[in-house]
N, C-alpha and C positions, 0 to 999 in steps of 0.2 A: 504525428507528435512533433510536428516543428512550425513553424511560422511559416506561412505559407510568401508573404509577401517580401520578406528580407533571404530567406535559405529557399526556396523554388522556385519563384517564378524569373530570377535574375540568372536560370541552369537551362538553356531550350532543352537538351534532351530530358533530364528533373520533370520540368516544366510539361512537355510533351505526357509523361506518364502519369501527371498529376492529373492534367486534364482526358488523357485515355479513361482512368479511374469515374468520372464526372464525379455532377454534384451529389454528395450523399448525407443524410441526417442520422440514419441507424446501421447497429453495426449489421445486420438482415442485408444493408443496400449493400456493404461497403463488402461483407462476404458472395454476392451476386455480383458485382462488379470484379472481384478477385477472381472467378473462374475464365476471363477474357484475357486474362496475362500470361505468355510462356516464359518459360524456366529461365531465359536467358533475360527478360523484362525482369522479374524477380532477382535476379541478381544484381541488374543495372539500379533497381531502387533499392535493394541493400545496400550497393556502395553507396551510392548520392546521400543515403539517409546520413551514414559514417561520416561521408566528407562534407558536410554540410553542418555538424553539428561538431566536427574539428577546431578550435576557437583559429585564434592569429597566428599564436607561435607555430602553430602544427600544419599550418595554410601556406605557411612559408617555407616547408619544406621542398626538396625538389621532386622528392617521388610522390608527395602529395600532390603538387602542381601539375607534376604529369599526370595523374588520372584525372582530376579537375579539366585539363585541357583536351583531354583526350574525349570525355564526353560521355560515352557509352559504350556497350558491346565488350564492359570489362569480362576478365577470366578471373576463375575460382581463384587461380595465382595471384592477382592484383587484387581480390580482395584480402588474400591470406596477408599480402604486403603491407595493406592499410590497417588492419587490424593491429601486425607486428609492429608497426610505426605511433600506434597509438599505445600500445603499450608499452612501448619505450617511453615516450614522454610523459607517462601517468608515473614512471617511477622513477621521474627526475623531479616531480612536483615537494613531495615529501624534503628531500634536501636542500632543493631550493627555499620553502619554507622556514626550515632551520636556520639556512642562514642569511634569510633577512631577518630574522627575529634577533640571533647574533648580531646584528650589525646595528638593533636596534631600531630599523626601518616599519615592523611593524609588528604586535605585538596577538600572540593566539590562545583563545580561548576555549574553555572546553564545553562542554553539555552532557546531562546525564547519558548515560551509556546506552540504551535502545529507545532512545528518544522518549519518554515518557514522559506524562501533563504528571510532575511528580506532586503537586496540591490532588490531584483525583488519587493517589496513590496513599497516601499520608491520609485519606478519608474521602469517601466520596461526597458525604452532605454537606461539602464545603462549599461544592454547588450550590446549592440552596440557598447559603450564606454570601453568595457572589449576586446571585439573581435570585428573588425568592420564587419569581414563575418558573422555576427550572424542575419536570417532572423525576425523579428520582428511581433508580432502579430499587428492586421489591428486596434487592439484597445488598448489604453495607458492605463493600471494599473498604480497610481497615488497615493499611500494613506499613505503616510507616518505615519498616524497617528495610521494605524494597525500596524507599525511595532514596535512603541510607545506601543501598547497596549498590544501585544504578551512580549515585554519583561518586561513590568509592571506586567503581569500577572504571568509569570514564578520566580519574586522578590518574587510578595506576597505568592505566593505559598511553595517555596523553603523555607521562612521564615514560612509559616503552619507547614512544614514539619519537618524543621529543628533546630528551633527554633532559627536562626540569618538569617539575611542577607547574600547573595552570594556576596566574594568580586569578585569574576572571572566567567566572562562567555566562554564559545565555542559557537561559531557559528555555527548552521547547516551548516555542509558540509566544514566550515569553512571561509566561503563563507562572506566578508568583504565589506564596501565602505565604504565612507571618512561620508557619510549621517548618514549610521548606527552604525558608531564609536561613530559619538556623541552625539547619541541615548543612546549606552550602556552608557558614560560616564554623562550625564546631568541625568541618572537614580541611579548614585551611584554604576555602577561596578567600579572598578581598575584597575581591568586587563582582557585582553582577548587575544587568542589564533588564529593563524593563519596560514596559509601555507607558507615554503619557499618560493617557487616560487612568490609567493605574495610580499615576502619580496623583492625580487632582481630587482621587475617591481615598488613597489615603489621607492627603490634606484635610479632606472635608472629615474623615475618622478621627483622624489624631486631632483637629483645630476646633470644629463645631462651628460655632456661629461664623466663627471668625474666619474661616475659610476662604471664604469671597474676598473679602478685602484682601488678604495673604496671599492667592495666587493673580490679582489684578496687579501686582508687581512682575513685571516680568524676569528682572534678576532675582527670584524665587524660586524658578523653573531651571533655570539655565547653571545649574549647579548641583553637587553631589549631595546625596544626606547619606545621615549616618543609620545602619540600623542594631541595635542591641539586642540580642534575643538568647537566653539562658548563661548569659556570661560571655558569651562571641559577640567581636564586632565587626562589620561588614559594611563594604560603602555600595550605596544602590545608582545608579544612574540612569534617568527615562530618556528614551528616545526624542525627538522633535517626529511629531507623526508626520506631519505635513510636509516637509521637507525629504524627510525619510520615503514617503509613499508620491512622492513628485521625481524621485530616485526609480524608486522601483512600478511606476504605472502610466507616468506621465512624458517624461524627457525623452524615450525614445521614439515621438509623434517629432522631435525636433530634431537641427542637426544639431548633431555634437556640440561643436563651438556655441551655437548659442544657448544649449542649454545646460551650459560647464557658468557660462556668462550669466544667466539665470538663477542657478542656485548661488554661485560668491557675489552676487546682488543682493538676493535675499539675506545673508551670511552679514556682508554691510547693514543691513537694516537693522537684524538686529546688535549687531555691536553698536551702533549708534543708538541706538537705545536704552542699552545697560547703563549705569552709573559705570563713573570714573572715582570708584573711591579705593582704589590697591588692590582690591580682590582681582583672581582669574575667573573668569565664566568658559562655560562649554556646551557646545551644542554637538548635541549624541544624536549621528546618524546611524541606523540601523534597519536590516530589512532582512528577508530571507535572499542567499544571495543565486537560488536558479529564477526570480522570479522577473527578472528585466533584461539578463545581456542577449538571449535570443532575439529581442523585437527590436534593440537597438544597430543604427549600422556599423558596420566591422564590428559587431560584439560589445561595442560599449567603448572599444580604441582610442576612437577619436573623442568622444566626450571624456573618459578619465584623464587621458594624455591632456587636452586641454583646463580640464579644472585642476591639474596640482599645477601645471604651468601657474596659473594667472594667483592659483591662493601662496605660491612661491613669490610673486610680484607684490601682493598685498600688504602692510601691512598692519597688523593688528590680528591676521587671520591666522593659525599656524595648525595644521594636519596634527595631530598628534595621541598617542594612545592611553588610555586611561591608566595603565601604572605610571607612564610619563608623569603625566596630569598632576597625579596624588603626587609624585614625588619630586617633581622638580618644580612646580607653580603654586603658587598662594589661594587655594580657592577659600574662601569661606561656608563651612560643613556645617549644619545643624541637623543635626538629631530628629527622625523623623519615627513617632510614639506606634504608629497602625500603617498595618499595610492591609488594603483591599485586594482578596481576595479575585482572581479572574487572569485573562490572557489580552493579548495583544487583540482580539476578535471579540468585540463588543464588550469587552474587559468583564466578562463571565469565561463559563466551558463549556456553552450549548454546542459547539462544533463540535464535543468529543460525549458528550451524556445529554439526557433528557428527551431523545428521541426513541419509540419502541426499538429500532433494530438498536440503535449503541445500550441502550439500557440491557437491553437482551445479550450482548456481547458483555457487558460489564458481570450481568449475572453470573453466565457460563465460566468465565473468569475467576469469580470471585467463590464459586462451587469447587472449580478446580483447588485454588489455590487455600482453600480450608481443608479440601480429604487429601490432598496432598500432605497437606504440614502433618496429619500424624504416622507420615514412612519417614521421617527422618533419620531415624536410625538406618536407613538401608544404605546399600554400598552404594546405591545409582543416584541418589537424594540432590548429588551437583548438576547432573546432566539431565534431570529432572527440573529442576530448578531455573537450570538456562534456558528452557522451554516457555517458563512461567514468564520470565522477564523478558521475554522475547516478545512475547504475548501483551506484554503492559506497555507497550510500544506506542503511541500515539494515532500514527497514521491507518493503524485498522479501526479505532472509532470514530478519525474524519471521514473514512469512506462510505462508513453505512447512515444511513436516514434518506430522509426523502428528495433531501436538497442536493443530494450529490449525483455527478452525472459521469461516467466513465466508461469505455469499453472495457475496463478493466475490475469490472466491479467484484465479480464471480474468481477472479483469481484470490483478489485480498480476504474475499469471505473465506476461501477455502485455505489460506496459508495459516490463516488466526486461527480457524480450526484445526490446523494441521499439528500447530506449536502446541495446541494446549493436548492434543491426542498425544505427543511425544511426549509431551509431562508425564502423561500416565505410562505410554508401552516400557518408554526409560528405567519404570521402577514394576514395571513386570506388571502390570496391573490394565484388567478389559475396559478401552475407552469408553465412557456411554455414548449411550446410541444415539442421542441427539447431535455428538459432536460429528455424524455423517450426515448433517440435515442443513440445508443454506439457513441463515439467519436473517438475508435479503429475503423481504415480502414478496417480491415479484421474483416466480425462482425464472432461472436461469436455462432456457431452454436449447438446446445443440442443434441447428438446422440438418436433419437427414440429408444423407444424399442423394437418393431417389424415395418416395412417398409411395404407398402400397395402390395401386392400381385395382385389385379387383378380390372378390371372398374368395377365400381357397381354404381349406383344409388340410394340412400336410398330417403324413405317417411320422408320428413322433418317436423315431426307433433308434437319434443320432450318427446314423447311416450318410459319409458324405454322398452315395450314390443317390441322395434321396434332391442333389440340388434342381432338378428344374420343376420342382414343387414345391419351392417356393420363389417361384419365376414372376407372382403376382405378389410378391413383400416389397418392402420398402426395406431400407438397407441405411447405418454406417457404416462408411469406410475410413479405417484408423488414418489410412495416408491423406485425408481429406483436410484432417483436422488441421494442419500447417494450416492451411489456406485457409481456417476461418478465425484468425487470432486467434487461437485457444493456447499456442503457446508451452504445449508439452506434447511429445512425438511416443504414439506407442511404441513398445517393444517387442509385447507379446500377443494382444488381441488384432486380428486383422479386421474379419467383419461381424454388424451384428445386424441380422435379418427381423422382422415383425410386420404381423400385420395380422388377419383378423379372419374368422366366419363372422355371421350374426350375433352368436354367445359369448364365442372364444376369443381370446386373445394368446398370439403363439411368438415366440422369442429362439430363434438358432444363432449360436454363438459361435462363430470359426477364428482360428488362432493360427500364427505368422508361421508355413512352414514347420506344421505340428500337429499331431491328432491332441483332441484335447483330452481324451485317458493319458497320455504320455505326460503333459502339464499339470492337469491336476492330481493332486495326492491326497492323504490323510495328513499331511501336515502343509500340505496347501490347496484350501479348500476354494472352488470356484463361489463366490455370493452373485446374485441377484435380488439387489433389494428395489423396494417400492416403497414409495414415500406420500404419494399423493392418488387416488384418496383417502387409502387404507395405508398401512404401514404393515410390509408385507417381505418376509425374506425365505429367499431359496439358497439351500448350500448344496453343492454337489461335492463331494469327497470318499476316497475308496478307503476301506477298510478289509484290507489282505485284499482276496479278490472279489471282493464284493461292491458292489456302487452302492451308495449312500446318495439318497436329495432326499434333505431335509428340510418340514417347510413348517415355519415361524412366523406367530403373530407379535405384534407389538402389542400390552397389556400396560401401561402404567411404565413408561420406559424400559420394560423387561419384555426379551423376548421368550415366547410362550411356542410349543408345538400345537401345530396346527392341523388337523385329522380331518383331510380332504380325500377322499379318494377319486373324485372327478377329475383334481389337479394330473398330467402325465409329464414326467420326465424320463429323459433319457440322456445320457451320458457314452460318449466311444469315439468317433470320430471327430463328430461338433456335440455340441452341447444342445437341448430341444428342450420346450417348454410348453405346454397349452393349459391353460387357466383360465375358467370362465370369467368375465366380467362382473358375474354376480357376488364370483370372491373378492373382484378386487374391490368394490363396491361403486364402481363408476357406474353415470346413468349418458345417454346422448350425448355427445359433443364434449364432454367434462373432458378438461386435461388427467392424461395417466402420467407421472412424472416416477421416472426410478433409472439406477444407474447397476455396474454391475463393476467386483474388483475381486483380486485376487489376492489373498492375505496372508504371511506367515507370523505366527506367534503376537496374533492381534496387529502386527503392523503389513500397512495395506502395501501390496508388494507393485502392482498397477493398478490403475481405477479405468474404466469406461464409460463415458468419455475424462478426461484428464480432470475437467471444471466442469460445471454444470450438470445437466440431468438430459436423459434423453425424455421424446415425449411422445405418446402417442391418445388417441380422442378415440372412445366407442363410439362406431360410424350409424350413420341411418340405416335404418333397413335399407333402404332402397339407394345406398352406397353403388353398387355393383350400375345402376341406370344412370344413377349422377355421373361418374365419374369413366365411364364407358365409352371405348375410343378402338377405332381400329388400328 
């Protein structure tokens, strides 16, 4: 997760472990590549990843330098050092900000409060009305009044924070409608920030014919409008895309100096272009701002260092911030009737609806946040509530559909799932079952750590004495999981065995330093559920001294008891399992996808594995010949 050619390859020792790792395209290669690394490698690319990704001020520290120079073979200590040093200067950021905005040097804005596209928020068939190809989820998202609340929430905050009020917001994504205009504006923004392309589709809304001839002027563009919406007024200003996106995708292919030289070239062109008739013009640059200083060298140093230098030399050019603008320069403001619908990305919302997974996400969503509204009388309705909006966040519906590509897919599935589960446990209420079910097409499968070898049959009696019978299983092991990015550390499951006869399929669960009678209880019961192909759950829980497995079909989203008597369990030591394949309903080679977690009071206390699913395939008969080794 860093730029390989600006932050590693300019580190030999970095350097060295990037290319130990080789080339790899899936995260399969990149976790087989990971078991070649010892403990002390692992620690040398945790530092380098930190000091690497250190911007300038923090590079010039001296204890930064010294690890920097020092190369490799750092100790737990020097990393603890780096850490403490980076969080020193994360909490000089905050006042520093304060007071260049005191001093007038540069001015900060705010955005709704959990980043949310707040036009999908305020209606989701706004879509529709942005692009009309844009497929619709099967249920209406309706609530304008979250979108009300996210940017209520981002005011008071900003004012915690900052000590005044934001006169200017950006919109996530940049992403606008005529609804959430007068949202920002009836909440006391001033101004807010938008995409060209926005502008030129409102033009053509609010003008009609005349639209073409109107924006073939270029002092049209290069200036503020006004927007009116329920009695509030608010000024809009669009970005220069080109400019703006030669900022953030282009300029770090050059040096610095020349490409500071570049854009107030450009900046001249157009000032010599504009009419000389009193009015101020401005050209609004904007962009997200993690998405360029990595690529650029020293972080972007030397090209900012040199562009205020030169647009300091210029003049006609002058840096300045749009309350400045409004209040100390003459622009000429006209009244702009429509505003088009859409974001900064293809001036629609297809990056965040119209796809089955985000539709599907929208749905789950929008189910939630209707049986939710009628517990509001409950005492927990707020801490319920923050779950919801937590959940209306944007960047969970950039991540799912088909075009998105991340090792991190399966985390975002499962934390959006996560938020809307707390919405319910919050107000004491059983999540449904879907919300333990990935919303990603392609689930998400956990590489084992050893694959089962050969048929065996084991005594299903939870007996640890019973372990070299399952000596031909395949196995998770929890401490494994670090080393395959997965990114959460058991606490309580150590390992989990499977593998198979010809019929049967068998599951022993062993737990860290612990029989698992002493773990599980009746108010914490052990689940094993299955998801693919059947939808299938086992609970093991005691009742005084009695053991309880309970086994549950899935029926219509409810789960149903299920009157097997072939299935065997056992509960004492480890946990045991054997279940014909005929139940689970798999045929040959079909993935079996199910996971297994431990719950109190409907909230899941650990999961196994942390993300994804484990998985296992009903093998060939003739399994035991294939696969058969001395």
């Amino acid at each position: 997760s860093i730029n390989v050619e600006k932050n590693i390859k300019p580190h030999p020792h970095y350097y060295a472990l990037y290319q130990k790792r080789g080339h790899i395209v899936t995260l399969d290669e990149a976790r087989k590549a990971s078991y070649s690394f010892t403990e002390d490698e692992f620690r040398d690319i945790q530092v380098w990843f930190n000091l690497v990704w250190c911007g300038r001020t923090l590079k010039k520290n001296r204890k930064i330098r010294y690890l920097m120079d020092k190369g490799g073979s750092f100790t737990e200590e020097e990393k603890s050092l780096l850490l403490a040093e980076q969080k020193e200067l994360i909490g000089k950021i905050i006042p520093l900000l304060k007071k260049l905005e005191q001093d007038g040097k540069i001015e900060i804005s705010t955005s709704p409060y959990n980043h949310p596209i707040t036009p999908l928020l305020c209606d989701t068939r706004i879509a529709k009305i942005s692009d009309p190809t844009t497929i619709l989820p099967n249920a209406i998202f309706h609530y304008p009044g979250d979108a009300v609340e996210q940017v209520r929430r981002a005011i008071k905050f900003h004012e915690e924070v900052f000590g005044k009020k934001p006169s200017g917001i950006w919109p996530p994504e940049a992403a606008i409608s005529e609804r959430t205009i007068s949202i920002f504006a009836q909440n006391g923004i001033k101004w807010f920030v938008s995409d060209e392309e926005i502008f030129k589709l409102s033009i053509s809304l609010s003008m009609g014919e005349k639209s073409e001839s109107y924006l073939s002027h270029l002092e049209n563009f290069y200036r503020p409008y006004k927007i009116y919406e329920k009695g509030a007024e608010i000024i809009g200003f669009f970005r220069d895309k080109r400019l703006s996106n030669r900022i953030s995708f282009d300029y770090y292919s050059m040096k610095g100096e020349a490409a500071a030289k570049d854009l107030v070239e450009n900046l001249k062109v157009i000032r010599n272009r504009l009419p000389d008739d009193g009015n101020d013009y401005i050209v609004t640059l904007a962009m997200d701002g993690e998405n360029a200083w990595e690529y650029f060298d020293e972080n972007g140093e030397i090209f900012l260092t040199n562009l205020f230098s030169m647009l300091s030399e210029e003049n006609g050019l002058v840096p300045i911030t749009f309350s400045e603008f409004l209040g100390k320069k003459n622009p000429h403001i006209s009244p702009l009737e429509r505003i088009h619908p859409g974001s900064w990305i293809g001036a629609n919302f297809k990056t965040w609806i119209g796809s089955s997974e985000k539709n599907k996400a929208w749905e789950i969503l929008t189910k939630a946040r209707q049986e939710l509204d009628n517990f509001r009388e409950k005492p927990n309705w707020e801490a319920s509530y923050n779950s919801i909006l937590k959940a209306e966040a944007s960047d969970w519906f950039w991540w799912y559909g088909e075009r998105t590509v991340s090792s991190f897919l399966s985390e975002f599935d499962y934390l959006f799932r996560n938020h809307i589960k707390e919405a319910y446990i919050a107000l004491e209420l059983e999540p449904p079952l879907y919300l333990e079910e990935t919303i990603l097409k392609e689930l998400f499968a956990v590489e084992p750590t050893r694959k089962p070898t050969r048929f065996f049959t084991p005594k299903i009696d939870g007996e640890a004495s019973a372990f070299y019978e399952w000596s031909s299983a395949g196995y998770y092991e929890a401490r494994k999981f670090r080393r395959q990015d997965i990114g959460f550390e058991s606490l309580l499951f150590d390992k989990v065995y499977f593998g198979f006869s010809k019929d049967k399929l068998f599951l022993r669960i062993e737990f860290k330093n612990a029989k698992a009678i002493d773990v599980i209880s009746g108010e914490t019961p052990l689940s094993i559920e299955f998801i693919q192909p059947k939808k299938l759950k086992f609970i093991f829980r005691k009742e005084g001294e009695n053991i309880i497995c309970e086994k549950l079909i899935s029926e219509d989203d409810t789960w149903k008891a299920l009157q097997m008597e072939c299935i065997v369990c056992a509960l004492k030591d480890v946990v045991e399992l054997g279940i014909p394949f005929s139940v689970i309903g798999s045929s040959v080679g079909e993935p079996i996808y199910y996971f297994i977690y431990l719950s109190k009071k409907s909230m899941t206390i650990e999961r196994f594995p942390p993300i994804g699913f484990m998985e296992v395939k009903m093998p060939e008969p003739t399994f035991d010949e294939d696969y058969w080794y001395v």
